[in-house]
N, C-alpha and C positions, 0 to 999 in steps of 0.2 A: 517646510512651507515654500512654495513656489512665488515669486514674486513678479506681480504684472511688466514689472518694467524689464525681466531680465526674459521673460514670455515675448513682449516686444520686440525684443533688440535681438532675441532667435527668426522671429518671425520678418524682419527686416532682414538679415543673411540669408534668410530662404526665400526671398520674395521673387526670386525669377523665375520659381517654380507655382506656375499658376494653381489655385485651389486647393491650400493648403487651410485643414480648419484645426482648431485647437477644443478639447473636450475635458473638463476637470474632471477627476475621479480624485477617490483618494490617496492623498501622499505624491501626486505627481500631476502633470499635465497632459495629456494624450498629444500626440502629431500627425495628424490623418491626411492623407492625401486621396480625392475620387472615394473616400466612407473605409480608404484601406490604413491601419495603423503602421506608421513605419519610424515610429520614434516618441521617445518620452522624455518629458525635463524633469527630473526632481532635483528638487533646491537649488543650487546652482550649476546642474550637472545639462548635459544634454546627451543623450542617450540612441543611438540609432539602431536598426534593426537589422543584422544578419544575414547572409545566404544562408545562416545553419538556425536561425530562425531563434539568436538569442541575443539581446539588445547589449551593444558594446559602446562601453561611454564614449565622447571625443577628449581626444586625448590635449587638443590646443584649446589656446585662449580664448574661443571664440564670445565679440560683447559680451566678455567680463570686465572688461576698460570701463564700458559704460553705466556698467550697476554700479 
């Protein structure tokens, strides 16, 4: 389960990236930038997307302090 606030606190570390929208499906949250996917949060994970076109989780603390 994804939780809004740790949705938040990603979306606030990415915010100087203009137009970024967030999409629920299920078991994760989508991270689309101009309608392109380039990232997924499941559970407490944040997940990005590849030159080899396979999502690699981040490996730092990023607003986990804050959840």
């Amino acid at each position: 389960m994804v939780q809004k606030k740790f949705v938040n606190t990603i979306l606030e570390v990415l915010s100087p990236i203009s137009n970024i929208t967030t999409v629920k499906s299920q078991g994760f949250v989508g991270l689309y930038k101009d309608k392109v996917m380039f990232g997924k949060i499941i559970s407490q994970s944040v997940l990005f997307l590849s030159d080899d076109n396979k999502f690699i989780e981040v490996e730092t603390e990023i607003g986990r302090a804050h959840v």
